[in-house]
N, C-alpha and C positions, 0 to 999 in steps of 0.2 A: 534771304534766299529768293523772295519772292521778285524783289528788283532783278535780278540777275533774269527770273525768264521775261520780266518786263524789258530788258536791254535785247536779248536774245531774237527777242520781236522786232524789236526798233530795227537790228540791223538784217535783219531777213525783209522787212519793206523797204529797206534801203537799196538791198538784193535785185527784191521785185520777188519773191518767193514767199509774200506772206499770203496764206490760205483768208477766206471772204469770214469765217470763224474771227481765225486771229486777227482781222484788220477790226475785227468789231469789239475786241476784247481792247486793244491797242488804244480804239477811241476813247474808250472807257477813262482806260487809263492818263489817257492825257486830259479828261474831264477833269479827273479828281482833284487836280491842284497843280500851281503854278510849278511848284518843284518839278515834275512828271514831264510837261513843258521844255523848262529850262533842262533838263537831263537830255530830253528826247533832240533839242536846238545843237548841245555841245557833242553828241555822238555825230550828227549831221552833220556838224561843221570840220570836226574831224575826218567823216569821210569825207569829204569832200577835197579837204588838205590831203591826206592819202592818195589819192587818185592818181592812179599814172595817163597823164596826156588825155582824161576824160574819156579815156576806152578801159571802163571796168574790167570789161573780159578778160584783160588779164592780168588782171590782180586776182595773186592766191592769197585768199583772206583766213586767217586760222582766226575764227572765233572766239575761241576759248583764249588764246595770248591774247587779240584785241580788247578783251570782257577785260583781262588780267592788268590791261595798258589804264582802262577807262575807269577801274575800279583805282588803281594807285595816285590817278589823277582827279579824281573825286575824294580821294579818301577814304574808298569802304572797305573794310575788310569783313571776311567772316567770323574771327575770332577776334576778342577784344583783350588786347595782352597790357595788366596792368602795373605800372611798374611803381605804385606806390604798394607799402608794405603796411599792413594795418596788424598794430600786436596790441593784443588783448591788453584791458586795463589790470587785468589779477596779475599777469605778470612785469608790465612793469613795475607794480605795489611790490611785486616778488623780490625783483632787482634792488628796489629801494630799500627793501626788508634784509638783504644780503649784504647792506654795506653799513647800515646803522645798529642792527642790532650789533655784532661784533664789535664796534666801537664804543656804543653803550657798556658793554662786557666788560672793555677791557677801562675804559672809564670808572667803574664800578670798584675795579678790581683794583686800578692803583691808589681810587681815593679810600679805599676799607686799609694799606697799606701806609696811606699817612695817618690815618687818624690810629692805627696800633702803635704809632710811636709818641705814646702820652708825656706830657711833663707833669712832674707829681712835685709842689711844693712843700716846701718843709720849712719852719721860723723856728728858730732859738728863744726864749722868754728873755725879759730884761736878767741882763749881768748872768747867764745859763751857757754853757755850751753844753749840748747836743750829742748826741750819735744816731748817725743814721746809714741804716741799709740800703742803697739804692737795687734796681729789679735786677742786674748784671751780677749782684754779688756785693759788690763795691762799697767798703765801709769808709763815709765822711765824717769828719766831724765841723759839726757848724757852731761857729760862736753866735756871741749876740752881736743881732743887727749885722748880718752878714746872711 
């Protein structure tokens, strides 16, 4: 904000409408560093391009659009619109947490359902046949060596 009445100046001595105050404040200003300078050089050059036939008089000069021209041609805005998106580390942890545990789950869930399906061996003795119950009900008979 402070640039803008620094520019505000520049082109009211460009005018010829800068008060013996603001020409001193304006010095000031172009002390402080090169930047202030080079700003103060490219609004002048600008008027100067502007000019209708070197008879200022009559140029109606809106300020405020010219400020608006000088600012979009420098680059300054007053508001800084950022368009990167910064998201928290807990929720991406969150998002990561949304997809693995369920799979872990269901992971869990189908290896507890293979290992329910036990195999139970069972041997006949020499020259013996067997009988045996399997978990279904299911009555075999095992000989030997089978």
């Amino acid at each position: 904000m402070e640039k803008d009445f620094y520019i505000t100046l520049i082109y009211k001595e460009l005018k010829g409408e800068l008060s013996d105050s603001e020409a001193e404040t304006l010095k000031a200003f172009y002390k402080e560093s090169e930047d202030n300078r080079t700003l103060r050089d490219e609004i002048q050059l600008s008027w100067m391009l502007s000019q209708n036939g070197g008879d200022i008089s009559n140029l109606d000069i809106d300020v405020e659009a010219d400020l608006g021209k000088v600012k979009s041609i420098l680059g300054h805005t007053d508001k800084v619109e950022s368009t990167a998106k910064v998201v928290p580390m807990w929720r991406r942890l969150a998002s990561i947490a949304a997809i693995v545990i369920p799979l872990l789950g269901i992971g869990f869930f189908v290896f507890q359902n293979i290992n329910q399906n036990e195999i139970t061996t069972y041997t006949a003795d020499f020259n013996e046949v067997k009988e045996v119950q399997l978990n279904d009900g299911t009555k075999v008979w095992l000989n030997w060596d089978s």
